[in-house]
PDB file as gemmi writes it, atoms N, CA and C in Angstrom:
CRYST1    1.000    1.000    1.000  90.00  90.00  90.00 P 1                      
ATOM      1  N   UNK A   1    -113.694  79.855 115.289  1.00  0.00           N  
ATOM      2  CA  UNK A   1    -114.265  78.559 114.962  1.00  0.00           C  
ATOM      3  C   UNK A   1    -115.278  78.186 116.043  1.00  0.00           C  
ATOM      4  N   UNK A   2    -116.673  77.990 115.877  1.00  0.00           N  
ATOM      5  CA  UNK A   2    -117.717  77.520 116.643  1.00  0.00           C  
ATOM      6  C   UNK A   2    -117.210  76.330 117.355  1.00  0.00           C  
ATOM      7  N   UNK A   3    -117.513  75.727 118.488  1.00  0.00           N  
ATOM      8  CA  UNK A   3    -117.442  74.965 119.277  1.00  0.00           C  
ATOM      9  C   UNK A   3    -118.018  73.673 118.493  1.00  0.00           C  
ATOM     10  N   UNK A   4    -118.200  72.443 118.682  1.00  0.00           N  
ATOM     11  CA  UNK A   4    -118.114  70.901 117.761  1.00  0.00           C  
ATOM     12  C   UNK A   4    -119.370  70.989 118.926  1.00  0.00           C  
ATOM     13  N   UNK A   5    -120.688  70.450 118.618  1.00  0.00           N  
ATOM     14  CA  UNK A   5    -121.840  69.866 119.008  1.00  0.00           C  
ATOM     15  C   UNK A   5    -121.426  68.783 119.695  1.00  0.00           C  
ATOM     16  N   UNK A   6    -122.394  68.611 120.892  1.00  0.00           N  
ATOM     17  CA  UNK A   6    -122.571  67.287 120.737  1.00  0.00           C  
ATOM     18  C   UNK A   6    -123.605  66.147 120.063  1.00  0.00           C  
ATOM     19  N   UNK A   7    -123.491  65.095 119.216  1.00  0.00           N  
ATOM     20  CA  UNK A   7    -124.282  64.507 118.633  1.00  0.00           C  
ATOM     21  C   UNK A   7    -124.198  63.396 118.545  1.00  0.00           C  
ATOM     22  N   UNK A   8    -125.456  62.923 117.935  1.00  0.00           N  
ATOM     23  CA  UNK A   8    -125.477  61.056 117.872  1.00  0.00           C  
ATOM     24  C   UNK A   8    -125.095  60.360 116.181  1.00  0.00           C  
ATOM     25  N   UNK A   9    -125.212  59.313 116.452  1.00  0.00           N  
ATOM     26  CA  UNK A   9    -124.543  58.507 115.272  1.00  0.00           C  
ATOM     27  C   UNK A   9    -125.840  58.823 114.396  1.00  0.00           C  
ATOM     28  N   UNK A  10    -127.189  58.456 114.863  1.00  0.00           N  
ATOM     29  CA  UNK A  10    -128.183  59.003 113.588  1.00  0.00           C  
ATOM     30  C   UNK A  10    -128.419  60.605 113.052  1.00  0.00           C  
ATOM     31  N   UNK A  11    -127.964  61.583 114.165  1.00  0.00           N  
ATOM     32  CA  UNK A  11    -128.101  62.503 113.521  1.00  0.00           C  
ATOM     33  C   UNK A  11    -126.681  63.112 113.030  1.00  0.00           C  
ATOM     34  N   UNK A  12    -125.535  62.621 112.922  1.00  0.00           N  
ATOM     35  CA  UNK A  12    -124.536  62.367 111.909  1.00  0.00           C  
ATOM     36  C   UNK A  12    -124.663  61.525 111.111  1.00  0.00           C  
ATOM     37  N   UNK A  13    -125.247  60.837 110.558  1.00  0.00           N  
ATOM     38  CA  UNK A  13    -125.234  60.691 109.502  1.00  0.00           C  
ATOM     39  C   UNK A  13    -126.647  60.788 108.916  1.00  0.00           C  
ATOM     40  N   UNK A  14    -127.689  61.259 109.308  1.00  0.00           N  
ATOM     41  CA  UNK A  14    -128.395  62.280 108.476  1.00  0.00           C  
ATOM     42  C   UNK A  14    -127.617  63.380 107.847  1.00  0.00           C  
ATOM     43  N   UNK A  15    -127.153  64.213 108.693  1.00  0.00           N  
ATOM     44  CA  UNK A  15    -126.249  65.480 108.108  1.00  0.00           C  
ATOM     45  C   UNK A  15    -125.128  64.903 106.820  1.00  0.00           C  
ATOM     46  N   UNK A  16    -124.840  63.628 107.133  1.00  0.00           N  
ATOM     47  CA  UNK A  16    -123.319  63.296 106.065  1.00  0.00           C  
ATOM     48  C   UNK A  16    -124.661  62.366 104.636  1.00  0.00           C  
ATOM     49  N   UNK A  17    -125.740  62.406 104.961  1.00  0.00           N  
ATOM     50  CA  UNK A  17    -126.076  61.926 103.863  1.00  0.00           C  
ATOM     51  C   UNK A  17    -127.063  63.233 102.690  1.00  0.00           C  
ATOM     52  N   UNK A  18    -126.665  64.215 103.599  1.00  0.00           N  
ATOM     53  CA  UNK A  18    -127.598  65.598 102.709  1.00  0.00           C  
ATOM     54  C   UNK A  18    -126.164  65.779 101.818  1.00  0.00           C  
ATOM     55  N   UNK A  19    -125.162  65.534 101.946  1.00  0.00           N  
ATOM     56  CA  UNK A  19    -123.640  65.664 101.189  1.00  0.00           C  
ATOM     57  C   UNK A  19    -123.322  63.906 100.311  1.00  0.00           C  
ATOM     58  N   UNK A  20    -124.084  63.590 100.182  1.00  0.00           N  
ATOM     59  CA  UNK A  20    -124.216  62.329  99.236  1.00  0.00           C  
ATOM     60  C   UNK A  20    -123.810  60.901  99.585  1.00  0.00           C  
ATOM     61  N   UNK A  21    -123.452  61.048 101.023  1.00  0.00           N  
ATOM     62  CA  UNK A  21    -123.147  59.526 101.886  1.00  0.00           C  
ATOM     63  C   UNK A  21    -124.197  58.499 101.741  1.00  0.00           C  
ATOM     64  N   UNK A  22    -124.139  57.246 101.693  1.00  0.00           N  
ATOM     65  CA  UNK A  22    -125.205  56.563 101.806  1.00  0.00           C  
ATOM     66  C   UNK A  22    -124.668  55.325 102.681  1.00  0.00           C  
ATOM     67  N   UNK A  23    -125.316  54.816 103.520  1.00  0.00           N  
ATOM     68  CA  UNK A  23    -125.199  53.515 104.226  1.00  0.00           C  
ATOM     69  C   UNK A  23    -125.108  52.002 103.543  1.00  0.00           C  
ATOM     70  N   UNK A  24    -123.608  51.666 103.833  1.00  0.00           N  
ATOM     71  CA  UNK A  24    -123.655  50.898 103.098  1.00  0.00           C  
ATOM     72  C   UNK A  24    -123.978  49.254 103.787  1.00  0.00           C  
ATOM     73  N   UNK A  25    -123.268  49.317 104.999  1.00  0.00           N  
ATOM     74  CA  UNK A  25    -123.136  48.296 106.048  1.00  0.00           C  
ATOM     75  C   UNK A  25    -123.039  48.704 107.132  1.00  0.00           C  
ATOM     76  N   UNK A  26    -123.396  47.511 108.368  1.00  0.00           N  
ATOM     77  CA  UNK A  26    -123.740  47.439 109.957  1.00  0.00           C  
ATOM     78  C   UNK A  26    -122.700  46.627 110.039  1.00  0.00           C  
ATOM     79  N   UNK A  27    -122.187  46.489 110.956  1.00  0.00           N  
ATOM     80  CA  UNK A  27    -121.797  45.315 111.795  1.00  0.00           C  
ATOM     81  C   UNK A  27    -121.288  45.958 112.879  1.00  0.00           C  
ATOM     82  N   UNK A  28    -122.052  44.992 114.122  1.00  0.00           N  
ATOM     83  CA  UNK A  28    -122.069  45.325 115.247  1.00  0.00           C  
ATOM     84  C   UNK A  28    -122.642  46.747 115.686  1.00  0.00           C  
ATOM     85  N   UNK A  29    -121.656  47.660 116.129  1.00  0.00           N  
ATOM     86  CA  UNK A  29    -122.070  48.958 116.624  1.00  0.00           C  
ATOM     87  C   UNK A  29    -121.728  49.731 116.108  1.00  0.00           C  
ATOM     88  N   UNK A  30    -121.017  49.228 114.733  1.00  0.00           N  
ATOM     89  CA  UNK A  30    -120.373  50.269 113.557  1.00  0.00           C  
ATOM     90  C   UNK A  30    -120.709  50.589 112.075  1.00  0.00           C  
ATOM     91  N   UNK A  31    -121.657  51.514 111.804  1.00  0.00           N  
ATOM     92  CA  UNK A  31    -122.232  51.859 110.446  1.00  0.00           C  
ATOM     93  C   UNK A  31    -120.849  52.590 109.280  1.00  0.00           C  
ATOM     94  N   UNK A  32    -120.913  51.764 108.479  1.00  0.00           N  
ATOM     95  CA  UNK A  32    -120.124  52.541 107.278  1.00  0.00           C  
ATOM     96  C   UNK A  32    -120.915  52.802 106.472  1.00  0.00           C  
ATOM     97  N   UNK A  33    -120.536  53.839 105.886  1.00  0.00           N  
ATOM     98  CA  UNK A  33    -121.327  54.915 104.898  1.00  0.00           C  
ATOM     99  C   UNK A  33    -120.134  55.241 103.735  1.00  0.00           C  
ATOM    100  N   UNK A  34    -120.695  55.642 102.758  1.00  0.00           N  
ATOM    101  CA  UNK A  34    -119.531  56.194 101.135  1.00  0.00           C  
ATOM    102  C   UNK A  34    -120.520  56.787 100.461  1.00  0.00           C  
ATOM    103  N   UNK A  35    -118.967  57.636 100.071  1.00  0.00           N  
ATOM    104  CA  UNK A  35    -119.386  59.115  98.847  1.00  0.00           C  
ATOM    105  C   UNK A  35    -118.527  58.321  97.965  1.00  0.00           C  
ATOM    106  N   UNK A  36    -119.210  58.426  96.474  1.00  0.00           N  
ATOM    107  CA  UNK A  36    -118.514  58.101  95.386  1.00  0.00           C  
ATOM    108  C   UNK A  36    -118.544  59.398  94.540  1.00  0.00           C  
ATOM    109  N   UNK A  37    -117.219  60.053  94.380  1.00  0.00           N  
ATOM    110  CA  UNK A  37    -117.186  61.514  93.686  1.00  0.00           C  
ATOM    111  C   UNK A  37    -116.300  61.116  92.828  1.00  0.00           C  
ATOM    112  N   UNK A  38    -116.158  61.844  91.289  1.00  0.00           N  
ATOM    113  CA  UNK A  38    -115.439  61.685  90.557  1.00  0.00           C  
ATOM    114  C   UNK A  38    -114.385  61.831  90.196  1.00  0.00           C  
ATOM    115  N   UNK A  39    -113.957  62.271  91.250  1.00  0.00           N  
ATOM    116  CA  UNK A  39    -112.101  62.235  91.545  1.00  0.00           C  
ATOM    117  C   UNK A  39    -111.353  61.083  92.824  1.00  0.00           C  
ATOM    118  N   UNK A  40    -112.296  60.601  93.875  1.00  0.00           N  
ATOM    119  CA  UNK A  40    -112.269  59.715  94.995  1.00  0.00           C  
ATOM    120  C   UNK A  40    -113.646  59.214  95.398  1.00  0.00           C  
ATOM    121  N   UNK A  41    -113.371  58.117  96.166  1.00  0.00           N  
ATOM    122  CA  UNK A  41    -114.100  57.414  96.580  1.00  0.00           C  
ATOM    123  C   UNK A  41    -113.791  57.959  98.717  1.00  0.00           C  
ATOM    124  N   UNK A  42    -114.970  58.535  99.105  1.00  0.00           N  
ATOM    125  CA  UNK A  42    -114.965  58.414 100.731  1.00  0.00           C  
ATOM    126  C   UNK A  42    -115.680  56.922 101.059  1.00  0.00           C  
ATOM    127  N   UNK A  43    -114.863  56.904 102.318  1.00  0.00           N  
ATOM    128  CA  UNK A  43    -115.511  55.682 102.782  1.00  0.00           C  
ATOM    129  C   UNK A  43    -115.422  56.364 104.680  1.00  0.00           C  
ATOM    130  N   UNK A  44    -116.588  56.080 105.322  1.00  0.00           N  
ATOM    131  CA  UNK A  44    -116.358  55.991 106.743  1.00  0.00           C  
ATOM    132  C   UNK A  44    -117.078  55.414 107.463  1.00  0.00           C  
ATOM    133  N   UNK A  45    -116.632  55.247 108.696  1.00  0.00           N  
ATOM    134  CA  UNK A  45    -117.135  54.022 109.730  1.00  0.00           C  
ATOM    135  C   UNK A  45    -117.797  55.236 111.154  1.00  0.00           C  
ATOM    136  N   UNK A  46    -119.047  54.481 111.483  1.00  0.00           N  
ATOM    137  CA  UNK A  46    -119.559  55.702 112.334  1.00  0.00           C  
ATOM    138  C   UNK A  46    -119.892  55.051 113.250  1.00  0.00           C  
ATOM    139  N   UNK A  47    -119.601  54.772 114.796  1.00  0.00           N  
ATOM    140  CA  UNK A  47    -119.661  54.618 115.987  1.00  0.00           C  
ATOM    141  C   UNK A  47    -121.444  54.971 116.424  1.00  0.00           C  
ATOM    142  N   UNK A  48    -122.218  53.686 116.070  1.00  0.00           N  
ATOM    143  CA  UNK A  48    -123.338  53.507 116.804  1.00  0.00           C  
ATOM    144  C   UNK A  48    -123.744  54.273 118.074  1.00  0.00           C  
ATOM    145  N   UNK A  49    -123.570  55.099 118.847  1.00  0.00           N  
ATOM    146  CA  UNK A  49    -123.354  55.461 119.638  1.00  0.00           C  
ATOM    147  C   UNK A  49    -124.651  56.394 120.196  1.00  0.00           C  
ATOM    148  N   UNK A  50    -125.032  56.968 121.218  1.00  0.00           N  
ATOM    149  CA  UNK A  50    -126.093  58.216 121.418  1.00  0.00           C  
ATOM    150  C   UNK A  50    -124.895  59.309 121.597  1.00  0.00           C  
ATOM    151  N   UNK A  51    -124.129  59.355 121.651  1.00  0.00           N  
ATOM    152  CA  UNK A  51    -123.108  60.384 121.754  1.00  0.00           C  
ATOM    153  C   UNK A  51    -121.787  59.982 121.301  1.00  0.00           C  
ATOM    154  N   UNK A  52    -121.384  60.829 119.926  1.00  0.00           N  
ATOM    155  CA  UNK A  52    -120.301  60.341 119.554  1.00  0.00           C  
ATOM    156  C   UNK A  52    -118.921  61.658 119.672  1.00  0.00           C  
ATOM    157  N   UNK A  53    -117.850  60.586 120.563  1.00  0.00           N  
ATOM    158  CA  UNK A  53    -117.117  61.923 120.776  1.00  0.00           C  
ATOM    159  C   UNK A  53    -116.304  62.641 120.274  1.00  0.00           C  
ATOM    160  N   UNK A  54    -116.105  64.309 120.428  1.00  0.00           N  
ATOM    161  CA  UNK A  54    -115.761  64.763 119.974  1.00  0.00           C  
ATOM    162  C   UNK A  54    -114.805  64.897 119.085  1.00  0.00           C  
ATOM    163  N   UNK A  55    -113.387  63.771 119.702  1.00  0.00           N  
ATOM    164  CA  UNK A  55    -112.402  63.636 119.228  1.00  0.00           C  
ATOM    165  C   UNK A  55    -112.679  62.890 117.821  1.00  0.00           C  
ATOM    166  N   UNK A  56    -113.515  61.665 117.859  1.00  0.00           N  
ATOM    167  CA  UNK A  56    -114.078  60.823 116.924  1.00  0.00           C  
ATOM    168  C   UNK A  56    -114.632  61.796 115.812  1.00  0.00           C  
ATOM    169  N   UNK A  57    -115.692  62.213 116.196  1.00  0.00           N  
ATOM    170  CA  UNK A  57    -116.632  63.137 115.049  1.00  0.00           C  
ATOM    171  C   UNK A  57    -115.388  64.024 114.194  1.00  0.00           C  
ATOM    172  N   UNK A  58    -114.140  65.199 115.127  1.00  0.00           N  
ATOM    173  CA  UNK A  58    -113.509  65.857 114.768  1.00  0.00           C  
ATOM    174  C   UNK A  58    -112.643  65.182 113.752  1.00  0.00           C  
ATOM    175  N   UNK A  59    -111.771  64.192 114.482  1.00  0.00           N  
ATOM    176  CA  UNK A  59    -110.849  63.324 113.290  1.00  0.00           C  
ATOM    177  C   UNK A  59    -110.839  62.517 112.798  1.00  0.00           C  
ATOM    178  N   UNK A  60    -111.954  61.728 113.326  1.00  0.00           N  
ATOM    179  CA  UNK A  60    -112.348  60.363 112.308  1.00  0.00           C  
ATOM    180  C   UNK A  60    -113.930  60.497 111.316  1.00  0.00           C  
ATOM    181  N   UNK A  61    -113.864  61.387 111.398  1.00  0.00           N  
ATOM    182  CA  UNK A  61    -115.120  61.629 110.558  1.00  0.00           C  
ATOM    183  C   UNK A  61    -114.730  63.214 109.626  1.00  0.00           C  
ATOM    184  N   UNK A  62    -114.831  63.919 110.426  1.00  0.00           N  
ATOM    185  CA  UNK A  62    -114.823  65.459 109.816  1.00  0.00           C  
ATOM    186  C   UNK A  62    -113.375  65.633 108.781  1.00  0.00           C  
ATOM    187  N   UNK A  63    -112.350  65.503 109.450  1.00  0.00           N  
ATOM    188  CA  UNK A  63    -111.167  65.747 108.856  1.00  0.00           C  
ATOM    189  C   UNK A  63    -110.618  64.999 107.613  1.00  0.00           C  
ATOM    190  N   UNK A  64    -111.040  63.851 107.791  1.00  0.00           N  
ATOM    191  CA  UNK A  64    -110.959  63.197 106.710  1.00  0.00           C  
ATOM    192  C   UNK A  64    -111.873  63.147 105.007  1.00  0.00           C  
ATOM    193  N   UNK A  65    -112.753  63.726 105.315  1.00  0.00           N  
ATOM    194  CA  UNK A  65    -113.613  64.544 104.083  1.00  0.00           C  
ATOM    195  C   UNK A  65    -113.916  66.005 104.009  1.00  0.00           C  
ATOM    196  N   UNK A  66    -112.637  66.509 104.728  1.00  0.00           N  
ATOM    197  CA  UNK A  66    -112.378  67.816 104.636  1.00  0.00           C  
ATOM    198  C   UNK A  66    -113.852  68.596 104.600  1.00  0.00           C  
ATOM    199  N   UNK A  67    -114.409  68.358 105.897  1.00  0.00           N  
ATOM    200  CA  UNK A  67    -115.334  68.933 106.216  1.00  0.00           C  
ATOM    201  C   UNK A  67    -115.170  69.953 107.396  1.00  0.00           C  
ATOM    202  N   UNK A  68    -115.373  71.216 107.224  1.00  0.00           N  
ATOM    203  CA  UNK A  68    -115.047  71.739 108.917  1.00  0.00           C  
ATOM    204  C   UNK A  68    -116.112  71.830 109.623  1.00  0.00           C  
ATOM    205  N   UNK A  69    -116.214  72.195 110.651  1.00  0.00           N  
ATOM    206  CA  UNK A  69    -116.844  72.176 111.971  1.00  0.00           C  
ATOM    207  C   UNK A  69    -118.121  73.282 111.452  1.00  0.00           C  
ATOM    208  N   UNK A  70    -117.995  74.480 110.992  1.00  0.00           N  
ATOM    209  CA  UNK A  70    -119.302  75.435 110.460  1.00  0.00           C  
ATOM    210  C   UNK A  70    -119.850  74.367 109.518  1.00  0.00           C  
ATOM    211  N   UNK A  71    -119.526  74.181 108.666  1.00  0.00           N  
ATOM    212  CA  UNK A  71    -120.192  73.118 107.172  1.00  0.00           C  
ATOM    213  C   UNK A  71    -120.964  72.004 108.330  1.00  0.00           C  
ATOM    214  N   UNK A  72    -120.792  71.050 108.632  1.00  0.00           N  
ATOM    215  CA  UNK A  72    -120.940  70.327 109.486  1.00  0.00           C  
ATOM    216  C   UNK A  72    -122.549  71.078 110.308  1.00  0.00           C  
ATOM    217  N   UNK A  73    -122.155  72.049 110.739  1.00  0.00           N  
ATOM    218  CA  UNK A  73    -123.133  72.490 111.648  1.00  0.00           C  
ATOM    219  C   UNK A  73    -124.393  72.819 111.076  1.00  0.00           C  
ATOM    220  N   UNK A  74    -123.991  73.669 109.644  1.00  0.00           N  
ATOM    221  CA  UNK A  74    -124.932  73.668 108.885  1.00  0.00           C  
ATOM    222  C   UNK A  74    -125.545  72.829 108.305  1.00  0.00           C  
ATOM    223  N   UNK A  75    -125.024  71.725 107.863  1.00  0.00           N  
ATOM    224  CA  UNK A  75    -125.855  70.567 107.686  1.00  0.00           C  
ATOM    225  C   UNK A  75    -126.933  69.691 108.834  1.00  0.00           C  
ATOM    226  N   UNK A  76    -126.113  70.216 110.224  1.00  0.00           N  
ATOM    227  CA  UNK A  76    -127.137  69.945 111.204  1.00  0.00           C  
ATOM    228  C   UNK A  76    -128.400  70.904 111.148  1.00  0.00           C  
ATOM    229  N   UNK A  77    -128.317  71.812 110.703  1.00  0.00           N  
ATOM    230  CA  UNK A  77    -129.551  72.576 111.180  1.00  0.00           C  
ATOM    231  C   UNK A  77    -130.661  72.704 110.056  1.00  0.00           C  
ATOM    232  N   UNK A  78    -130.121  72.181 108.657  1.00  0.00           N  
ATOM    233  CA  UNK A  78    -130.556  72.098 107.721  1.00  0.00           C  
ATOM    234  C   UNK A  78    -132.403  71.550 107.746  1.00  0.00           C  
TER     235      UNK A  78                                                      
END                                                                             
């Protein structure tokens, strides 16, 4: 398994919006974004941040839309 980048809140969620996320709301220093797919609804909250950490990106973002760490990467380089 490749090592987790480090990255920022805009260029996570560029990458989570080439997979159909869209921004829905701000408040404060926290952007939420949602996928509406036809079996569930994603919803997530993304830490404004210039560096968002690892632990964050890994389990509060990635794991929860069963995204892994290669997929992810590839959408960064996209």
């Amino acid at each position: 398994m490749p090592k987790l980048p480090s990255v920022s809140s805009t260029q996570t969620i560029k990458a989570l919006k080439k997979i159909g996320f869209v921004v829905i709301s701000q408040k404060g220093s926290h952007i939420k974004l949602r996928r509406i797919l036809p079996t569930r609804k994603d919803t997530l909250t993304i830490p404004n941040h210039r560096e968002i950490r690892k632990g964050t990106l890994k389990n509060g973002i990635l794991k929860p839309i069963n995204l892994s760490v290669e997929e992810f990467i590839r959408l960064l380089t996209k």
